[in-house]
N, C-alpha and C positions, 0 to 999 in steps of 0.2 A: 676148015671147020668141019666136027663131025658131024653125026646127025641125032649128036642131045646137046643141049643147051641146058645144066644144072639150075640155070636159077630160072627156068621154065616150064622144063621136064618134070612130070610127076615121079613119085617115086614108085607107083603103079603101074606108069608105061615105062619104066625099066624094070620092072621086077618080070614086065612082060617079054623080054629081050634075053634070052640065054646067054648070050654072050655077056650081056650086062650084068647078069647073074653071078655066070661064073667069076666075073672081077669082083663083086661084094662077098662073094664067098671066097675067093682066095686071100682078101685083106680082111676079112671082119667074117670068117667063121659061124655060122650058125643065125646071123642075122637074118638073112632070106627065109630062113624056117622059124624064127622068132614067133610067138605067139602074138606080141604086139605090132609088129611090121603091118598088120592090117590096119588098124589108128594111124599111120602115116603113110599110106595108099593114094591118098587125095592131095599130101603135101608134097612142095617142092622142091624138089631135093636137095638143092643149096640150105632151103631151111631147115630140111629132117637132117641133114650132116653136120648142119652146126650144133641141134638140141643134142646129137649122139656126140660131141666131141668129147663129153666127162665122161664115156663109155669106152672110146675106141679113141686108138692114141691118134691125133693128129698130122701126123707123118702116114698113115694108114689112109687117114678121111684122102688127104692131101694125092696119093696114089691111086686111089681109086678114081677121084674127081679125072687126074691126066687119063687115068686109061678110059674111062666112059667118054670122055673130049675126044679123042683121039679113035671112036670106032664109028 
């Protein structure tokens, strides 16, 4: 196991994480710099990915989720 756990990890203490970065910004473009990505700073991230699924195709959430697992 990595060292995030999605449905525990804030989406705060990944945006803290470069490398975590880099993964949402190579699947979902422009998120990390979003204006609103602060409003979901405090939530976790299994929840803030499932409210982005009407935004960002699910095959995308779905790749991002393995690669943050897996660092």
């Amino acid at each position: 196991m990595g060292k995030y756990d999605i449905s525990t990890t804030t989406i705060g203490d990944l945006l803290k994480d470069p490398q975590a970065v880099e993964i949402f910004d190579k699947h979902a473009p422009g998120l990390t710099s979003h204006p609103m990505i602060g409003m979901a700073k405090g939530m976790k991230a299994e929840k803030a990915m499932k409210m982005a699924s009407g935004k960002i195709p699910q095959s995308r959430l779905d790749a991002i989720v393995s690669e943050i697992s897996a660092l």
